[in-house]
C-alpha positions, 0 to 999 in steps of 0.5 A: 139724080138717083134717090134725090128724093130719098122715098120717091116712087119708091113703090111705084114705076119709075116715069121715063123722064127720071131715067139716069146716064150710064155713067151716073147710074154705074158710078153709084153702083160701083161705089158699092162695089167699091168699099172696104168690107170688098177688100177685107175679104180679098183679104181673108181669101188671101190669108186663107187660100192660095192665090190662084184658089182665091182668083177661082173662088172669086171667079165663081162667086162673080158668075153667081153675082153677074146672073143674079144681078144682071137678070133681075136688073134687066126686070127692073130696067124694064119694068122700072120697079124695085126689088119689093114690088118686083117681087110682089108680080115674081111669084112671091104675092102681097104678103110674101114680098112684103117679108122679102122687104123684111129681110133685105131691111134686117141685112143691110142692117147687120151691113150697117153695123159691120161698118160701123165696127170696121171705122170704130174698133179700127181706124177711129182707135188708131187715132184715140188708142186709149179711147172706150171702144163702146163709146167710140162704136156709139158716137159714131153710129149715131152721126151716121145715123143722122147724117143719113136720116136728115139727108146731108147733101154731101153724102149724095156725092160721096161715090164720085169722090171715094170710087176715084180715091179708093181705086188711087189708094188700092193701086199705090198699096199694090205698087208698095207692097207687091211691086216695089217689096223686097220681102219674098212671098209664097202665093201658093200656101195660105198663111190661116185656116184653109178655106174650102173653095165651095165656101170661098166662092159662096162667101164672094156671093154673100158679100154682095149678093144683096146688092144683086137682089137688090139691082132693080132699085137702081137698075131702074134708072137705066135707060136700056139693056146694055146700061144694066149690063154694064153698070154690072160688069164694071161694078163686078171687074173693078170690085171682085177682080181689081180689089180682090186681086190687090188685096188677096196679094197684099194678105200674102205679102204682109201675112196679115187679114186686118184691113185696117191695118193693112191701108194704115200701113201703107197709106197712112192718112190718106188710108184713113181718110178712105176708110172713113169716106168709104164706110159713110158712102156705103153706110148712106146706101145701107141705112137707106136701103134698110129704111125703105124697105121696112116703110114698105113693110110698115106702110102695107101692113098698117096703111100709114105713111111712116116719117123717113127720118124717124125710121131712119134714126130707129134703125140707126140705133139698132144698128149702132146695138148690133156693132157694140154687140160685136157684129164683125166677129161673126162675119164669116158666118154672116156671109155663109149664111146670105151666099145660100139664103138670098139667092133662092129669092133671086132663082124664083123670081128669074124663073117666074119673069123670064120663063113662066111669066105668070104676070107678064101680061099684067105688066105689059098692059100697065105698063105702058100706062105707067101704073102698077097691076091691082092687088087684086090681079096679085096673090096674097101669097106664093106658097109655092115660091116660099117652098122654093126657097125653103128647099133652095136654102136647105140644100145650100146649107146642109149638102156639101157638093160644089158650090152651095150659093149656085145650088141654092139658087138652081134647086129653088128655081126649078122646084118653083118650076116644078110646083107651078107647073103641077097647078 
C-alpha cells in the first residue's frame, strides 16, 4: 500500500516488488483531486466568469497540470524516486533541492491551514454557531495534527470512501440545483469581480500545481507509462472537468461562492460529513507531504534522523497558527503566487531530464542496482537552475501577456536550456 510505512524509501528508490495497481495508485491521486479547496474554486470561477470563461480557463490551466504532472511523473515512475531526490540529479544539486523541499514543506503547510479554516470557520460553526471561531480553528487543527502524526489507520482508507461519496454528493447538488431548479440563471455575466482569463487559467494551476510537482511521490508506485498517464488524466477529468464544471453551474444558479454553504444548502448532513471526510483525507497527505519534506531538509543538513511524529505535530501547530491567523482569506492571492513560483521548478527539471539529461547516465548504471548515484557525482548547487526559475518566476509575475503559470514555466526551461548550454 502507498506510504504504508509513512518515511519508507522516502529518500531512496523504490524496490520493484512495492510497485502499487493502477487502481490504488489512481485512486489516492484522485482523492487529491477530489476535495473541497477543488470546488471552492469552480465556485470562485463560477462567480466571477462566465460559464464558458470559466470551462476555457479551467481547460488551460489543466493542459498546464497534464505537462507538469505527467512529465515528471513518467521520471519518477521510472526512476522510482521522489520529487526531492529527482530534483537533486534535474539540475538543482544537493544544496538547492534541499530548498525545494523546503518549500514544498511550507505549501502544503499554508494547504494544511486553508483546510482547517474551510471545516472550522464553515461547516463546525453551522453546528456550534455561537462557538469561539478560534477555539473552534484550534481543536480542530490539533486533532488533525495528531491523527496524522500517530498514523491512524483509518485515515489510510479515507480516499476510497470520500472519492466515492464526494463524486455521489457533486452529482445530487447538480441534479438539485442545476437540473431540477425553477430558478432562471444567466451563464453568461458573472455575478462578482470579473476575473481575467490569464488569471483564472493560472489560478486552475496554482491550485494543484504542488500535487503536479509533486507526482513522482506517487508516481513512483506506478508500474508502467501508461499507469503515470492515467492516474493523471482521470485525477485531471473528475477534479478539474467534473467538479469545476458542477461547481462553476452551481456558483451561477445559487449566486453565491461560499462552499460551505453551498453543500449545507443542498446536501444537508450528508454535505457536512463530505466536508469533513474530504478535508481529513487531504489534510493526512498535507501534513505528511510537509512532514517529509522538512525531514529531508533536516536530515541533510544536521546528518540526524528526526522523529516523524514530533515533526509531524510541530508542523501541525504551525499550521493550525496560520489558520487562526486568517490563511483562507488570502487564498486568491496564495494561489496566484504558486501558478508562477512552482512551475519554474517543474520546466528545469522537464528540461534537464528529457532534453539535456545532464545526469541520465548516472542514473541508468545505478539504477539497474537499485541505488542512487553519490553525492559526490552531484553538484552541490545548480546556479543556473536557480537563475531559471528567478527569471521564470519574475515574468509570470510582472508581464501581463497570456497566460503567466505557462510562461513562468517555458522562459525558465529555456533560460536553464540556455545557461547549460553556454558552459
Amino acid at each position: 500500500m502507498i506510504n504504508n510505512a509513512r518515511d519508507a524509501y522516502a529518500f531512496d528508490r523504490l524496490p520493484k516488488e512495492e510497485k502499487a495497481s493502477l487502481f490504488n495508485v489512481a485512486i489516492v491521486r484522485m482523492g487529491l483531486s477530489t476535495s473541497l479547496a477543488q470546488f471552492m474554486l469552480g465556485a470562485t470561477l463560477g462567480h466571477r466568469m462566465t460559464f464558458i470563461e470559466a470551462m476555457i480557463a479551467t481547460t488551460i490551466g489543466s493542459l498546464v497540470l497534464l505537462f507538469v504532472s505527467f512529465g515528471l511523473g513518467f521520471a519518477g515512475m521510472k526512476e522510482s524516486l521522489s520529487t526531492s531526490i529527482l530534483s537533486k540529479m534535474c539540475g538543482f544539486g544537493k544544496i538547492s533541492s534541499m530548498f525545494i523541499g523546503i518549500i514544498i514543506s511550507i505549501s502544503s503547510l499554508c494547504w494544511f491551514g486553508i483546510n482547517i479554516s474551510l471545516i472550522s470557520q464553515g461547516a463546525i460553526n453551522t453546528i456550534l454557531p455561537n462557538g469561539n471561531s478560534f477555539f473552534i480553528i484550534i481543536i480542530t487543527g490539533l486533532v488533525f495534527t495528531f491523527l496524522v502524526a500517530f498514523g491512524f489507520k483509518g485515515l489510510s482508507i479515507t480516499a476510497k470512501i470520500t472519492v466515492p461519496l464526494f463524486l455521489t454528493v457533486i452529482f445530487f447538488i447538480s441534479l438539485k440545483e442545476v437540473v431540477l431548479t425553477q430558478n432562471n440563471f444567466d451563464l453568461s455575466k458573472p455575478n462578482g469581480e470579473p476575473l481575467s482569463l490569464g488569471e483564472a487559467s493560472t489560478m486552475v494551476a496554482g491550485l494543484y500545481i504542488i500535487g503536479a510537482l509533486i507526482t513522482p511521490d506517487i508516481s513512483r508506485y506506478c508500474k508502467s507509462g501508461k499507469h503515470v498517464f492515467w492516474m493523471i488524466f482521470s485525477s485531471i477529468l473528475v477534479g478539474e472537468f467534473l467538479i469545476n464544471g458542477v461547481a462553476i453551474l452551481v456558483a451561477h444558479a445559487l449566486g453565491t461562492d461560499n462552499v460551505v454553504e453551498i453543500m449545507l444548502h443542498s446536501a444537508g448532513i450528508i454535505g457536512l460529513i463530505t466536508i469533513i471526510l474530504s478535508a481529513i483525507k487531504v489534510n493526512d497527505t498535507n501534513l505528511y507531504s510537509s512532514s517529509l519534506h522538512m525531514l529531508g531538509f533536516l536530515g541533510s543538513v544536521t546528518k540526524r534522523k528526526f522523529s516523524y511524529a514530533t515533526m509531524t505535530i510541530v508542523l501541525g501547530l504551525l499550521g493550525t497558527f496560520l489558520s487562526a491567523a486568517g490563511i483562507l482569506e488570502h487564498l486568491t492571492a496564495f494561489l496566484l503566487a504558486s501558478g508562477v513560483f512552482f512551475p519554474p521548478i517543474a520546466g528545469v527539471m522537464l528540461v534537464d531530464y528529457y532534453i539535456l539529461k545532464t545526469s541520465r547516465k548516472i542514473l541508468d548504471e545505478t539504477r539497474e542496482k537499485g541505488l542512487l548515484p553519490d553525492d559526490s557525482q552531484t553538484p552541490l548547487i545548480g546556479w543556473s537552475a536557480i537563475i531559471a526559475c528567478i527569471v521564470g518566476t519574475l515574468v509570470g509575475v510582472f508581464f501581463n501577456f497570456g497566460i503567466p503559470s505557462l510562461n513562468s514555466i517555458l522562459v525558465a526551461g529555456v533560460v536553464y536550456w540556455l545557461l547549460m548550454k553556454k558552459r
